[in-house]
NUBAGU-666009 format. One record per residue (C-alpha): residue number from 0; x, y, z. Coordinates in Angstrom, 3 decimals. Example, Ala and Ser with C-alpha at 12.3 -4.5 7.8 and 13.67 -1.06 7.14 Angstrom:
// NUBAGU-666009
<pt><seq>0</seq><xx>12.300</xx><yy>-4.500</yy><zz>7.800</zz></pt>
<pt><seq>1</seq><xx>13.670</xx><yy>-1.060</yy><zz>7.140</zz></pt>
END
This chain:
// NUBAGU-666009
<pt><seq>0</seq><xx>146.365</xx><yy>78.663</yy><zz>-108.254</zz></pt>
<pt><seq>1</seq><xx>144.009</xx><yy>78.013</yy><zz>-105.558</zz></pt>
<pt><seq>2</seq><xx>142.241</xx><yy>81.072</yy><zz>-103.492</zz></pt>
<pt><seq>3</seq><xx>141.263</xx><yy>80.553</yy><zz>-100.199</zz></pt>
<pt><seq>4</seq><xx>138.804</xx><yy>83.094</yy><zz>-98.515</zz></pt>
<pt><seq>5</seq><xx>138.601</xx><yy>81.283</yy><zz>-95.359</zz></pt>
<pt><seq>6</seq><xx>142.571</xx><yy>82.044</yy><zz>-94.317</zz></pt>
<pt><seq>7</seq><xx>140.713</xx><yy>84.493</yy><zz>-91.857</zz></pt>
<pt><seq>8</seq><xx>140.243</xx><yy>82.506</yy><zz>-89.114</zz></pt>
<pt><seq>9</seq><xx>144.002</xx><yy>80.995</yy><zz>-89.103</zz></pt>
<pt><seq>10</seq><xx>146.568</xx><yy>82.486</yy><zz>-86.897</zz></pt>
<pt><seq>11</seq><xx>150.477</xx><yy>81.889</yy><zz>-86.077</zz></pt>
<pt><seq>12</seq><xx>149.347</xx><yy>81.429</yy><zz>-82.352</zz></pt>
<pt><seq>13</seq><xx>146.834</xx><yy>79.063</yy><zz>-82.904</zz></pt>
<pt><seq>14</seq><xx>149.522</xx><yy>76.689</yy><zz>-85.215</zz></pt>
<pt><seq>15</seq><xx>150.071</xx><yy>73.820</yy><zz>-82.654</zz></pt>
<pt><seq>16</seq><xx>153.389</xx><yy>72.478</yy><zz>-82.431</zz></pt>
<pt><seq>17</seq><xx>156.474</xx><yy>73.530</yy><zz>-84.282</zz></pt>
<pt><seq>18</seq><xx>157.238</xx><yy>76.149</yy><zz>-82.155</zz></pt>
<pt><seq>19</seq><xx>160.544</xx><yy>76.650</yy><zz>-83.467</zz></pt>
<pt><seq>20</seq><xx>159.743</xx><yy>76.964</yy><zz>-87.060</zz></pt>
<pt><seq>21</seq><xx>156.777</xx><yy>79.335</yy><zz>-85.651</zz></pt>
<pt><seq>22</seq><xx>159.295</xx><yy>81.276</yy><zz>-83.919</zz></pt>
<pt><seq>23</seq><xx>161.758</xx><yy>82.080</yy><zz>-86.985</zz></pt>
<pt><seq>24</seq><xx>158.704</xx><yy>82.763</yy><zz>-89.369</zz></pt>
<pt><seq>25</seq><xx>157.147</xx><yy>85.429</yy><zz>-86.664</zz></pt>
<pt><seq>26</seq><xx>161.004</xx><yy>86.702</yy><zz>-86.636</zz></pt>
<pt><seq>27</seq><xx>160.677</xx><yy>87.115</yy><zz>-90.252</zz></pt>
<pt><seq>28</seq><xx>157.530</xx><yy>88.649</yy><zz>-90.181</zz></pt>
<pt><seq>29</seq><xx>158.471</xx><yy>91.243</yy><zz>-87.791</zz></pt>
<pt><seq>30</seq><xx>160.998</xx><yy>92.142</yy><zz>-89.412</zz></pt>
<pt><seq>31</seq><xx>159.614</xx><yy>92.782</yy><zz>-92.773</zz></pt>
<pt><seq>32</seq><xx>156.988</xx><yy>94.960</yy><zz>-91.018</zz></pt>
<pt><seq>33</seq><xx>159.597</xx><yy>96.658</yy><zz>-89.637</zz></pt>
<pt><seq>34</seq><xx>161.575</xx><yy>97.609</yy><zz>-92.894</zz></pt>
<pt><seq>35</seq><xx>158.654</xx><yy>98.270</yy><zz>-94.671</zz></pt>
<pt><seq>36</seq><xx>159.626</xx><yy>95.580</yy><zz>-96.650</zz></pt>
<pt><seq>37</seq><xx>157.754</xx><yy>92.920</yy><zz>-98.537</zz></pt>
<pt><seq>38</seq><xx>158.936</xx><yy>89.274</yy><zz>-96.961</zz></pt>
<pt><seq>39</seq><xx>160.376</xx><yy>86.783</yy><zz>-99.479</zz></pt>
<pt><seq>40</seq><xx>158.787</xx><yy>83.819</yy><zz>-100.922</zz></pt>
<pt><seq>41</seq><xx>158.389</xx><yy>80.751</yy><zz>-98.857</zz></pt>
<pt><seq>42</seq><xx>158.819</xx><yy>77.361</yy><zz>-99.421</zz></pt>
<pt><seq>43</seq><xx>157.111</xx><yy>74.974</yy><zz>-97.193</zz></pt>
<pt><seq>44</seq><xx>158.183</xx><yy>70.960</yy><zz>-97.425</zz></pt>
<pt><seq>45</seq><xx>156.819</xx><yy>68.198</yy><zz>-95.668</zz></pt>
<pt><seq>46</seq><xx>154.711</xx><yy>64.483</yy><zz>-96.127</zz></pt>
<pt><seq>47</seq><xx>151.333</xx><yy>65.042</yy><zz>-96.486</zz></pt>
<pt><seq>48</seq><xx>148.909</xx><yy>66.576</yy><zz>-93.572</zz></pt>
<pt><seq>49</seq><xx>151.926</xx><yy>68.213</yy><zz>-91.718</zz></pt>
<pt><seq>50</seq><xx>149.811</xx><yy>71.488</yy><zz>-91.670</zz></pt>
<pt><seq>51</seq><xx>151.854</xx><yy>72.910</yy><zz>-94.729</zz></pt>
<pt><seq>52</seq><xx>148.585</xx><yy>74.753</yy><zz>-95.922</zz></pt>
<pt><seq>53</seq><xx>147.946</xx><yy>75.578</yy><zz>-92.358</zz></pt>
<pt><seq>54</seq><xx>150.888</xx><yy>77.592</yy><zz>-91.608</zz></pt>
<pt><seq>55</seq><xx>150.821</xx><yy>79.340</yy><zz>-94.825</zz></pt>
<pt><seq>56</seq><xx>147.012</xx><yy>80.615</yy><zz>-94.548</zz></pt>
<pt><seq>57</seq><xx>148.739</xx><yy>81.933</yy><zz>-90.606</zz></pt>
<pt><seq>58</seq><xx>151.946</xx><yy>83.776</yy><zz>-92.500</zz></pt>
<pt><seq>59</seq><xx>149.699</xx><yy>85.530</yy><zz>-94.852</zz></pt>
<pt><seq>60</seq><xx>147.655</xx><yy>86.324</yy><zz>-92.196</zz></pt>
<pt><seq>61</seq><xx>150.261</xx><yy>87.911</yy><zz>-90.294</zz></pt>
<pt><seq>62</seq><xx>151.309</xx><yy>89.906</yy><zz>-92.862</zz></pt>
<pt><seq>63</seq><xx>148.038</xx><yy>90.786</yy><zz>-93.851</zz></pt>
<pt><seq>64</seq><xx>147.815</xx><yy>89.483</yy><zz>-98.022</zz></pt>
<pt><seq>65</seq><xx>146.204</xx><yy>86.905</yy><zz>-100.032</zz></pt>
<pt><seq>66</seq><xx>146.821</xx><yy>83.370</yy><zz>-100.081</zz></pt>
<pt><seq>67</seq><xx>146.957</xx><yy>81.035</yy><zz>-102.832</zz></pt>
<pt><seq>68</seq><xx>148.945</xx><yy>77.755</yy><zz>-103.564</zz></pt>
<pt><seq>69</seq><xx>150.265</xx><yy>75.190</yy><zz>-106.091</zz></pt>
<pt><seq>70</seq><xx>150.925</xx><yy>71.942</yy><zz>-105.749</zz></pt>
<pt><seq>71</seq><xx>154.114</xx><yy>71.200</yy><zz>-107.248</zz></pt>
<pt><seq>72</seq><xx>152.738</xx><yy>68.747</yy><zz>-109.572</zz></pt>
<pt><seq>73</seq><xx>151.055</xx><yy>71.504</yy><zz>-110.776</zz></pt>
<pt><seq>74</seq><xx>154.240</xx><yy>73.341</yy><zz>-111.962</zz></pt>
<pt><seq>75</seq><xx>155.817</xx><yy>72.552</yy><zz>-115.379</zz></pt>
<pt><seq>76</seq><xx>157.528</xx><yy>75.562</yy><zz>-116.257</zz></pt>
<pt><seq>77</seq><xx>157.782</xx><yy>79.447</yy><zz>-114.459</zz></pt>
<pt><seq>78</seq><xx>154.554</xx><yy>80.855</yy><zz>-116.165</zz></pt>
<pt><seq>79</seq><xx>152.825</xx><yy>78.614</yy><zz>-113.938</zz></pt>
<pt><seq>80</seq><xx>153.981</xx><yy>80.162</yy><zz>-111.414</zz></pt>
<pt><seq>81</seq><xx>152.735</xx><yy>83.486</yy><zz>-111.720</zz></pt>
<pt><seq>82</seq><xx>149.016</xx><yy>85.192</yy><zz>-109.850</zz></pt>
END
C-alpha cells in the first residue's frame, strides 16, 4: 500500500466538479461523525485521471485518518488487502 503524507492540503470543498457524488460522500461523513461510528470502506471507479486519488486523500481528510491505496492490479488475493 501506498502512504501519502501530503493528503493535508486536500479538501472535499476544494474537489471541483462532481458535486453530487461530493454531496452524498459529505452526507456519509456526517453521519458517521454523528454516530460515532467508523464510515465503511469505499470504492472509487473511474478511467484514469478522474481525480479518484483526489477525492479519497479529501474523505480521509474529512474524517480525519490515514490514507493509503492499491491499485487493483495490485490485489491477488485478501491478504493483500490488509494495512
Amino acid at each position: 500500500m501506498t502512504n501519502h503524507p501530503e493528503q493535508s492540503c486536500v479538501t472535499l470543498s476544494q474537489f471541483i466538479g462532481q458535486e453530487r457524488v461530493r454531496a452524498a460522500l459529505q452526507g456519509r461523513i456526517d453521519k458517521a461523525r454523528e454516530s460515532g461510528h467508523a464510515m465503511p470502506h469505499l470504492i472509487l471507479s473511474a478511467g484514469q485521471d478522474m481525480g479518484k486519488l483526489t477525492l479519497a486523500k479529501a474523505v480521509a481528510n474529512a474524517i480525519g485518518v490515514d490514507f493509503s491505496f492499491k491499485n487493483c492490479g495490485e490485489i491477488s488475493n485478501t491478504t493483500d488487502l490488509t494495512g
